[in-house]
Phi, psi and omega in degrees: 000317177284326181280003165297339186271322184291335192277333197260329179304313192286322176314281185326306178297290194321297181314325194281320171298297194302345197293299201335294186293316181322326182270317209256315185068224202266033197243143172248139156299150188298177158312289203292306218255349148280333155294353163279341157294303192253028172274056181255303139354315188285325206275295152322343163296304178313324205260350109354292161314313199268333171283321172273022168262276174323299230242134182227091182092286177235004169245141160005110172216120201234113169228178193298358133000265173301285147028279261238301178285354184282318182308306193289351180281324167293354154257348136301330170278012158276354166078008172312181187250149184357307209265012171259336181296292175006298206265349170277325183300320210280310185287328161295289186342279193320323182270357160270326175271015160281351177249358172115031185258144181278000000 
């Protein structure tokens, strides 16, 4: 199911970019609202990731995941490189369920 939602949100993100020229012809969009297509993809990805993380049918679920994602934002936001937030998330996660985190 999710990755049929990742496909049709991205089906869906591509359609909403080609409308623009198509609707529009040779007229340009202001500025803001061409940034704004295009965190719409992004935005929309995140928010996919974060509902299949977190959420387990209509309730809340903060397990060594989350854990796992708390490491990596605390080493990305330090500006470390990719692939240690990567490896950090791997190493808290793994290591909350060694102690019993569901």
């Amino acid at each position: 199911m999710t990755w049929a939602a990742v496909a049709a949100t991205a089906a869906g993100t591509y359609l909403m970019k080609a409308a623009g020229p198509v609707f529009l012809g040779g007229r340009t969009l202001p500025r803001r609202l061409q940034d704004a297509f295009v965190l719409v993809a992004v935005a929309l990805l995140a928010a996919l990731v974060a509902v299949s993380t977190f959420a387990s049918g209509r309730h809340l679920v903060l397990d060594a995941r989350a854990a796992g994602i708390a490491a990596a934002a605390v080493v990305a936001a330090r500006r470390a490189p990719f692939a240690l937030a990567i490896l950090a998330a791997a190493v808290v996660a793994a290591g909350a369920r060694l102690l019993g985190a569901p």
